[in-house]
C-alpha positions, 0 to 999 in steps of 0.5 A: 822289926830290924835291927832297931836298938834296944831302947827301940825293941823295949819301946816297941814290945811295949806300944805293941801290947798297949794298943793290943790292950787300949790302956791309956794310963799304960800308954802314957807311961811310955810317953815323955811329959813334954811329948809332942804329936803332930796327927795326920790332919795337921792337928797337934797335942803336946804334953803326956796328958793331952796325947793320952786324951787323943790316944783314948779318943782314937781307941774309941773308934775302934781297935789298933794293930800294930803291923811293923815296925821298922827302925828309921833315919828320921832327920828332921821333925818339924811341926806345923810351926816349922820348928825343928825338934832339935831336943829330939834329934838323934844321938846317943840316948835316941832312936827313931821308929817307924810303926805302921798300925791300922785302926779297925773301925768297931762299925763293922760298915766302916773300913779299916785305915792304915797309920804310919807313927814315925817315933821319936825315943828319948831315954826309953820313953816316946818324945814325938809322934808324927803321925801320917796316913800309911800304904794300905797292906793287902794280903793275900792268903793261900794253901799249896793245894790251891794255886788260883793265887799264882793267876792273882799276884801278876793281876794284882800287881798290874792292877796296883801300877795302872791305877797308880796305888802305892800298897804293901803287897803281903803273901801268907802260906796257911798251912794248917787247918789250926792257922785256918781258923785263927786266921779266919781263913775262908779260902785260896786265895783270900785277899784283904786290904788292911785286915778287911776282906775284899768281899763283902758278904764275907763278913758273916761267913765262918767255913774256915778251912783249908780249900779253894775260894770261889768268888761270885760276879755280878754276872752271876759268873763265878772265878777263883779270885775276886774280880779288879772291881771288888779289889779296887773297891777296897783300896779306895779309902779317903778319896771323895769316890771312897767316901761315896762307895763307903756312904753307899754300902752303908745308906748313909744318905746326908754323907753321900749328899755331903760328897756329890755337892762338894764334887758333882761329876761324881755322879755323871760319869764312870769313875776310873778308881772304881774300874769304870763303873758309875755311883749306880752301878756301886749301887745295884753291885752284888749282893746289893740289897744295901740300906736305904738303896732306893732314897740312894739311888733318888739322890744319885740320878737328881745329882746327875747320875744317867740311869742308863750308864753302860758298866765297864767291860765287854759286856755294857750292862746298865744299873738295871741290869745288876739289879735285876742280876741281884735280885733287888727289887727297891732298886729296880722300883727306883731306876725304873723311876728315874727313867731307866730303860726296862728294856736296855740292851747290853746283857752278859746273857746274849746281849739281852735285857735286864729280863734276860739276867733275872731269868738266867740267874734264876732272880725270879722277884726281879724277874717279876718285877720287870714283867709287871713294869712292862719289860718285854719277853723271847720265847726263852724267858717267857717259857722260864716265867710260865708265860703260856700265852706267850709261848703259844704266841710265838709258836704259832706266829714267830716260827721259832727254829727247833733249836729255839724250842729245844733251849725255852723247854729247858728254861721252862724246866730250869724255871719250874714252869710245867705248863711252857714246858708241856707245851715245847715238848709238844711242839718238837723240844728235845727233852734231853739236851745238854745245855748251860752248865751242862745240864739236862732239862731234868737236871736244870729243875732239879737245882731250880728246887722243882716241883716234884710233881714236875720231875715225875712228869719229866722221868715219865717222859724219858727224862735223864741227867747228865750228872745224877746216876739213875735210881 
């Protein structure tokens, strides 16, 4: 608050602590009788009783929390009718406040939404609200010791200028483990639009404390910082694209049907507020899993969706790729319905098939999956999944080069296939390669969860790690 008078600082003190407390007998008794509110969707109430009726309705919904507040030079209030105020205009016994407040929905599915209540004060009581959507706040949260969000800012504000996004941008410095946890601090940086991390399995998380935060892609590639896609998702909010991701992520099915018949091209092409990527993409995104995903995705190719749309950036994955990629195996059974290609070029991983980011991400049900659905196989992700025919197939037939053998025997051990991997050593594998994450083969099995009887038969044939001290 700056420099409001002090008619303004007691009714804002006071608005504060009822929105905090959702009274609202305490909410009328700020108001004039003859107060007027003019709502964001052109509805109108007048009178204290009537707005305390629409105060009590919006408390429903969820809690309110108030932002700022800022006093204002507000020179006219016209209605919807087009008179003006003009008992309310400023003098003497007025002040005008601007108070931005969000409103978090009690459905933890339904994201927060920013209100910007321009506040007419008559005598010490609120004579007229004008109520208005406001700029979404983002916060960004971070430690000293942590500089991951120096990168961020410059990215984020980039990102706010292509895509035109008009937002309170807000740094908070977290300085003690105290702050951490009253601010539910996950890590440097976070990063919450109105009040709701950008992530969204952060939901159920509780390991607050002063450290760096590490963010997974659907890639399976991990970054200091949530990626442009994860933020842009945030922002959007009322849009029909909004509304599409939010029915999406909650498998709400008659709203996203409601969204794609009032705006077909919704669902055909990549969409620029969601950086690129295709209702189907949104669908199958990490974690994925979402509700209803299989119906979902159904209504979206019927409405025009391409099953194999490329996703943005360098590398063109198609939905099926981050299916596979998250381990989601309604939504691979439902692409695959639709038509989507099982062998679809395009991956993070060399270029490959959706088989390609199972095997590497280690998504062994989605792995499976497509193998049942006839996906093709290399001799990598056939030595990952334990396919010893086919290994045997392409040794004696395909003339796989040393290389090549060396790096399936580490999948086979990165897969926990004992039998691929007997079969590489013998044909020439190189049983100690340091290969992807800089792993061993031993190493590789190790964080895969092997067998045990798999990690004798590797130390007995003179396996070693690269990150674990013998004994």
């Amino acid at each position: 608050m700056s420099g409001t008078t002090r008619d303004g600082r007691s009714v804002a003190g006071a608005l504060s602590r009822v929105l905090g407390t959702g009274s609202r007998d305490d909410f009328e008794q700020l108001l004039t009788e003859d107060v007027h509110w003019h709502g964001e969707d052109d509805a109108e109430c007048h009178g204290r009783a009537t707005a305390g009726q629409f105060f009590s309705e919006i408390i429903g919904q969820g809690s309110l929390v108030v932002d700022d507040v800022d006093d204002v030079d507000i020179h006219d209030h016209r209605g919807a009718d087009g008179v003006s105020g003009s008992a309310d205009s400023s003098g003497p016994s007025a002040a005008q406040l601007r108070v931005s407040v969000t409103l978090v929905p009690h459905d933890r599915s339904a994201r927060p939404h920013r209100h910007r209540l321009d506040l007419t004060i008559r005598d010490g009581l609120i004579s007229r609200i004008v109520q208005a959507a406001a700029p979404p706040r983002i916060e960004v949260l971070h430690v000293d010791d942590c500089r991951n969000h120096e990168e961020l800012l410059p990215r984020l504000r980039a990102l706010l200028a292509d895509h035109a996004i008009d937002a309170d941008l807000v740094t908070i410095r977290v300085g003690s483990a105290d702050a951490a946890d009253r601010l539910r601090f996950l890590g440097s940086p976070t990063v919450r639009v109105n009040g709701r991390d950008v992530d969204l399995t952060a939901a159920d998380r509780t390991g607050y404390g002063l450290q760096c935060r590490l963010y997974r892609a659907p890639d399976g590639t991990v970054a200091g910082a949530p990626s442009d896609a994860m933020i842009l998702d945030a922002l959007v909010d009322t849009s029909p694209a909004g509304t599409a991701v939010r029915a999406i992520h909650a498998g709400d099915l008659s709203t996203l049907r409601r969204v794609l018949d009032s705006d077909p091209d919704l669902a055909r092409g990549p969409l620029a507020d969601l950086g690129g990527r295709s209702l189907l993409h949104v669908a199958t995104d990490w974690p994925g899993h979402f509700p209803n995903v299989a119906d979902t995705i159904a209504l979206l190719i019927a409405a025009g969706a391409h099953p194999d749309a490329p996703g943005p950036g360098p590398h063109p994955e198609t939905p099926l790729h981050w299916a596979a990629s998250s381990d989601d195996v309604a939504a691979i059974d439902a692409l695959l319905d639709g038509g989507a290609n099982i062998d679809a070029p395009g991956a993070v991983i060399a270029g490959g098939t959706p088989m390609a980011d199972a095997t590497a991400f280690g998504q062994w049900a989605a792995a499976r999956r497509l193998l049942e659905g006839g996906a093709r196989t290399n001799l990598w992700e056939a030595a990952t999944l334990g396919l010893l025919p086919r290994v045997r197939e392409a040794l004696d037939h395909e003339a796989p080069t040393a290389q090549d053998i060396t790096h399936a025997f580490w999948g086979a051990c990165h897969g926990s296939a004992p039998d691929t991997a007997a079969a590489l050593l013998a044909a020439g594998a190189d049983i100690n390669w340091v290969g992807w994450d800089d792993l061993t083969p031993l190493d590789a099995a190790h964080r895969s969860g092997a067998p045990e009887h798999l990690i004798t038969w590797l130390q007995e044939h003179g396996a070693t790690s690269a990150t674990r001290p013998p004994g």
